[in-house]
N, C-alpha and C positions, 0 to 999 in steps of 0.2 A: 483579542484574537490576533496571534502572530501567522505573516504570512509570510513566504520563501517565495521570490520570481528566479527561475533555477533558469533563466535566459532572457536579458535585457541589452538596450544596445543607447543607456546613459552615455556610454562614450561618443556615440551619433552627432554631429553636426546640428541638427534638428533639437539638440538638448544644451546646445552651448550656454546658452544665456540662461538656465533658470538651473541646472543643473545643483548648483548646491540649495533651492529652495526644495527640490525635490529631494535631494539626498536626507536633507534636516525632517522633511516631512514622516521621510520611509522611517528613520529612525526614529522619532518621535512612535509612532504606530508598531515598533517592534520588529519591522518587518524586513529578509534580508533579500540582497538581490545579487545576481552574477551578473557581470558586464562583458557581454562574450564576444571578443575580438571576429572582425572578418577580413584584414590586413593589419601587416605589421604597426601604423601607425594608429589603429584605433586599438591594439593590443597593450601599447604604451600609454595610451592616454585611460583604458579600464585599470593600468596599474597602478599609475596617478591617484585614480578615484579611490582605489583602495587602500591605497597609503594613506589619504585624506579619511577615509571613512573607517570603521572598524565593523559596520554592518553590510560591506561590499567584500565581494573577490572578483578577480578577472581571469578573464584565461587567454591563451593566446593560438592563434589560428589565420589559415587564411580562405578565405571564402573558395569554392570549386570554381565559381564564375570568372578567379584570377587565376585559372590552375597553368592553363599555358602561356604566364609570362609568370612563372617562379620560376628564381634564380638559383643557383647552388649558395650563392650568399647571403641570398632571402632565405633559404634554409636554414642556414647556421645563425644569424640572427633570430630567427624564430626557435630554435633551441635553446640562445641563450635566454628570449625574454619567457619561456618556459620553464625554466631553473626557478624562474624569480618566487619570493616564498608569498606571496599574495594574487600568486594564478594557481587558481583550482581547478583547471582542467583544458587540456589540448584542443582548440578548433574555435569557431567550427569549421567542420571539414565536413567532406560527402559529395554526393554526387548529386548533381543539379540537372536533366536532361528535360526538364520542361522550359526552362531560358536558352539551355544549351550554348552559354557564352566562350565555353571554352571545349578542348575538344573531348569526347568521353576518355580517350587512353590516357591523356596530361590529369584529366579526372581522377583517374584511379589511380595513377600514380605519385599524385600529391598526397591524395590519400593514405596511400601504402608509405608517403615519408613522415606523415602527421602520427599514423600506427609506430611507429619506429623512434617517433620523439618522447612518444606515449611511457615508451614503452620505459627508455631512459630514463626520463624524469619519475616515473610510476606514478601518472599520475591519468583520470579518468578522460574519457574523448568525447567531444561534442560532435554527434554527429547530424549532418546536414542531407536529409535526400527527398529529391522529388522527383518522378515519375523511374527511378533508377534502383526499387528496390533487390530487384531480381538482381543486378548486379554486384550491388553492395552488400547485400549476409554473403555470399561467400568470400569475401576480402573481410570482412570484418568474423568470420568467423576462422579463419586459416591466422590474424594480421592483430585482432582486439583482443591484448591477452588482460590490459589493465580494465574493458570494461568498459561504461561510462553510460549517456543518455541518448535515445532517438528524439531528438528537440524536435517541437514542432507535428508531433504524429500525425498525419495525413493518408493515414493508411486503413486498411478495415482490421476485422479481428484475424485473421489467419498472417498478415506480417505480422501484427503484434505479438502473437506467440512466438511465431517466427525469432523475432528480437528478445524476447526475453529468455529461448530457448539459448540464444548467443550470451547470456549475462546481464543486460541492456536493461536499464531504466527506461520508462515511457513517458515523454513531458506531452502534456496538452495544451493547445493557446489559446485564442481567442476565435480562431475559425471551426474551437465543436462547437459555441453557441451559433454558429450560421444555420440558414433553412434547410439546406440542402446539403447538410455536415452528417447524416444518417451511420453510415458506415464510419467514420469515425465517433461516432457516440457508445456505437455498438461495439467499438475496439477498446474505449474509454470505461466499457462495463465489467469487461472480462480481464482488467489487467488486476494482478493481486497486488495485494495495498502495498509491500515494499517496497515494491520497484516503480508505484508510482509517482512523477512527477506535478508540476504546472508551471506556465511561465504565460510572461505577454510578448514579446518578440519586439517590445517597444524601441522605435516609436512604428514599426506595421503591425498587421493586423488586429487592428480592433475589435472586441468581441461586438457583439449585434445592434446592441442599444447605443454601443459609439461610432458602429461606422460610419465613413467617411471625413473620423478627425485625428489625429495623433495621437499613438497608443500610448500611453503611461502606466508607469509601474501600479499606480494604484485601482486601474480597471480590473488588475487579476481575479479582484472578488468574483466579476462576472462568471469567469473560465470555473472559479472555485461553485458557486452557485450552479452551473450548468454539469462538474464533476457533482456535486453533490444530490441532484437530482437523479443525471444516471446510473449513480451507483444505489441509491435508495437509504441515503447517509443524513447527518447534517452537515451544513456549511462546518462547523465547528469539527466536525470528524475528517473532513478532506483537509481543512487549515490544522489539524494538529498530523497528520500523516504524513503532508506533504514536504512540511517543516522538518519532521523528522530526517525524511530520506533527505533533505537538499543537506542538512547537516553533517547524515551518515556519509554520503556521497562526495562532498566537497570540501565537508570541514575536517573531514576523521573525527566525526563526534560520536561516540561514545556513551552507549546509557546509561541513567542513577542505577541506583538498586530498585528491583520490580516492583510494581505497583498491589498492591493488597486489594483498594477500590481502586474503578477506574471507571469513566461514564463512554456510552456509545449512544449517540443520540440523544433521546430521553431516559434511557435506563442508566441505572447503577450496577456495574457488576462486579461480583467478588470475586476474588481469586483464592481460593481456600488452601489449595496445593498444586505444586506441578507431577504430583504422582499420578500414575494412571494404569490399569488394569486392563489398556489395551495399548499394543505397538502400531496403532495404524500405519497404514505405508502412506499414506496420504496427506500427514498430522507431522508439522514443521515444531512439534514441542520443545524438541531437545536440541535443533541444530540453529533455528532461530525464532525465538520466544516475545514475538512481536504479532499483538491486534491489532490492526487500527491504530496504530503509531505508539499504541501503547505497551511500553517493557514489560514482562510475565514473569520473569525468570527471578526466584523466589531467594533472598537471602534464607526464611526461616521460616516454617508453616504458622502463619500468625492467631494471635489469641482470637478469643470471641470480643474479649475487650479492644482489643486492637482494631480489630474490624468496626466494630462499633462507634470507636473513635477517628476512624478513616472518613468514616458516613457523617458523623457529625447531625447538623441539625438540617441536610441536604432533606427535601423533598420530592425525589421523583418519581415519574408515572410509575415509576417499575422496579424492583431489586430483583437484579438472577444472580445466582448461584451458577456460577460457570470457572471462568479463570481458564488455567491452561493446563489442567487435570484431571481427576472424575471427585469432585465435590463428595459425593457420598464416603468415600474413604473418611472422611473426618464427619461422621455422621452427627455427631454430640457438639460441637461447634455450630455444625447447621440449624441443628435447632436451636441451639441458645441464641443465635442470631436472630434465625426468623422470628423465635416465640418476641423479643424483642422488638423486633421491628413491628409484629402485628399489635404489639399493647402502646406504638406509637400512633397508629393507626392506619399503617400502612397497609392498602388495600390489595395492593397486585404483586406474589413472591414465586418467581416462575425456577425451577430445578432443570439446570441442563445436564444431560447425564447419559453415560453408555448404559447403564439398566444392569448395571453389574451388582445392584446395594445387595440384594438376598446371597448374594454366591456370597459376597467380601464378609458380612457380618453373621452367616450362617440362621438367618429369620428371616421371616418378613416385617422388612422394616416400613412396608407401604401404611398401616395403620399408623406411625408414630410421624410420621408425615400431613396426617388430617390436621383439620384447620392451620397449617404454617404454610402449604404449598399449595396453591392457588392453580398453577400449572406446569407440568411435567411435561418437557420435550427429550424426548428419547432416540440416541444414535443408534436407530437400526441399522441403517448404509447396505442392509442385503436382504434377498427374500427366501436364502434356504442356510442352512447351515456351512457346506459348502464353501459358498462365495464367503458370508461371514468369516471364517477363520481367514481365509488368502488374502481378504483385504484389511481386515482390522487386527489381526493376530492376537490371540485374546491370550493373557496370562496366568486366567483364573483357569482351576480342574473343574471336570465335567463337561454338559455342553453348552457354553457361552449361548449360543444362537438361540436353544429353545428356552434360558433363563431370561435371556432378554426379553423374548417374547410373552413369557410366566409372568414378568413383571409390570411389560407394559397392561397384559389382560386385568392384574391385579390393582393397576393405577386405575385403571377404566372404571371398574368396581366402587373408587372407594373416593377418589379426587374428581372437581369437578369439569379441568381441562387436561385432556391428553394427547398428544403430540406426537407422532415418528418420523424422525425427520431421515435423508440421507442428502450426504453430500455429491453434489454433481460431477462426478466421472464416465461421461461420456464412452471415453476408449475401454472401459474395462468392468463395467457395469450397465447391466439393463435397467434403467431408473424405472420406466413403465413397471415392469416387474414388483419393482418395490413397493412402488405407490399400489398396486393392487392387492398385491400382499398385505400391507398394512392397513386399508380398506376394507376388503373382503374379509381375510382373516381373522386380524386384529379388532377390527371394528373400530378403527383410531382416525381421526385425522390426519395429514400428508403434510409434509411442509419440506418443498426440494431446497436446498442448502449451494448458493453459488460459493463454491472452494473459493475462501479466503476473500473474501470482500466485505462479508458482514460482520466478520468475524465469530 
């Protein structure tokens, strides 16, 4: 299990002496880390590290607490050691008004020259804020054109959006495992998997089980165990998420060609296609084709054998039928899968699906579905026709909304688990609504869908 600390502070004093046993360790375990300056001369010395190391970057910054004794020369030295090709991002900078060591205007005005170094080099900004949020999104919303991370989240869910609403990644450290860390766990729940981070802030904040010693890189598992519990994830799904974005964010990495199979948890899911027979306005399919850290975006609708040989001799609790398009389009694929997987003896093959199969193939395809699909979860997302079209824009003729609904009645019928799910949109959707709808009417089970965390 590879992990990313997307904020460490190895160049620290506190890490003089062991510093290369720890670097051999981190790399031996796969694992990368950022070395994020908070003056010019610990900016020099995360450079060093990454010169030395090739699973290290630095970045360069000067802490808020030094804001009023920067120099105009301290400037230009921190430009140049920002040029350098082994710093991955500007800072950290931000606003500090719970130490309050410097004064708030010298504050934001470092700020606003870290936003302007940013901007030069193009490269992403580490920001730093505590009790100074109200301050900082409007400077970094007028000033943060390259982007970057809120290190260290300490905030609840409404700055959270807040910040991701500005572009902003969100790193977590080891003070959400504290007792009294509530509202940041509950910030930690709602962020969507791309923009999330993790770091240790090493050598402070320790997560729970180490406080009172010296944070080290390889505590991060804790922060990772505590993200992976609030999200409802596995360890292994925030350590493959996380890795991702520190890459996409700092390395300019780049992903393979999209995944065919790909696991979340204990399931296996398939990726059949990225077509789909609906435009949800809600549904990132086309602009960014990322689960769960995992690439979607399809070089070429794969064979049955392909798939097959994706899975291999893998056993898990679960195969779905999902990907990043409506499965049933490729309905004869599906079954030669499933019927395959059931004469392995795979016991549980659940179909994620808009409930478009009867409109797309002109039948009902719900009988040729017995014995292969075990459970049907169907994107209702509305309780009248109406809302259906405005939020999912359906592409299929006739009426989308009551075919879905034909389909789900006709699943109920005939399969043994049935499902309607919709996805959580709050502003623009009455969920209550939904769920009684598909209760009531339906006669189905509810299953509310948090946008983009489960994928």
């Amino acid at each position: 299990m590879r992990l990313a600390d997307s904020h460490s502070h190895l160049n620290h004093p506190d890490f003089r002496d062991d510093v290369d046993k720890i670097a051999a360790s981190l790399k031996e375990k796969g694992f990368l880390a950022l070395n994020v300056a908070y003056d010019l001369e610990s900016a020099q010395t995360a450079i060093e590290l990454a010169e030395k190391y090739d699973h290290m970057r630095a970045s360069a910054g000067i802490h808020p607490h030094d804001a009023g004794k920067v120099t105009h020369e301290n400037l230009i030295r921190l430009a140049e050691l920002a040029s350098h090709d082994k710093v991955a991002a500007v800072g950290e900078t931000g606003l500090d008004y719970y130490r309050n060591r410097s004064p708030k205007e010298d504050q934001k005005k470092v700020l606003r020259q870290h936003l302007k170094i940013a901007r030069e080099v193009k490269k992403p900004v580490i920001i730093h804020c505590r009790e100074g949020f109200g301050d900082i999104a409007p400077i970094l919303k007028e000033d943060a054109e390259t982007g970057g991370v809120l290190h260290c989240f300490s905030e609840g869910p409404k700055e959270a959006v807040a910040g991701l609403e500005l572009g902003f990644h969100i790193s977590f450290s080891g003070n959400l495992t504290y007792r009294n860390a509530q509202k940041i766990r509950e910030a930690a729940r709602i962020v969507p998997s791309e923009f999330l981070l993790m770091e240790t802030d090493c050598p402070y904040l320790a997560p729970q089980p180490m406080r009172g010693k010296r944070n080290e890189p390889s505590y991060i598992v804790e922060t990772a165990r505590a993200l992976a519990d609030v999200r409802n994830v596995s360890l292994e799904d925030i350590a493959r998420v996380t890795y991702v974005n520190y890459q996409k964010l700092f390395l300019g990495g780049k992903p393979a060609k999209g995944e065919i199979v790909y696991k979340i948890r204990d399931s296996i899911y398939i990726n059949l296609t990225n077509s789909c027979t609906n435009m949800c306005g809600f549904c990132d399919r086309l602009d960014n084709p990322v689960v769960q850290g995992h690439y979607l975006r399809l070089e070429h609708e794969p064979t049955a054998a392909e798939i097959l040989g994706a899975i291999g001799d893998k056993k898990p609790e679960e195969v779905v039928f999902c990907g990043y398009g409506e499965p049933t389009l490729r309905l004869d694929v599906l079954k030669e899968v499933a019927s395959e997987l059931k004469k392995r003896g795979l016991k549980k093959i659940r179909l994620n699906t808009n409930g478009h199969g009867n409109i797309i193939h002109g039948r009902d395809i719900v009988p040729e579905l017995l014995g292969l699909i075990d459970t049907v979860s169907v994107s209702l997302n509305a309780p009248d026709a109406e809302t259906y079209d405005r939020l999912c824009r359906p592409a299929v003729g006739g009426n989308a909304f009551v075919a879905v609904c034909d389909f789900i009645r006709r699943c109920r019928e005939l399969l043994p688990d049935v499902v309607a799910t919709c996805v959580d949109l709050p502003e623009s959707l009455d969920v209550e609504s939904v769920k009684k709808f598909a209760e009531e009417n339906l006669k189905v089970k509810f299953r509310l869908r948090a946008y983009n965390i489960t994928g």
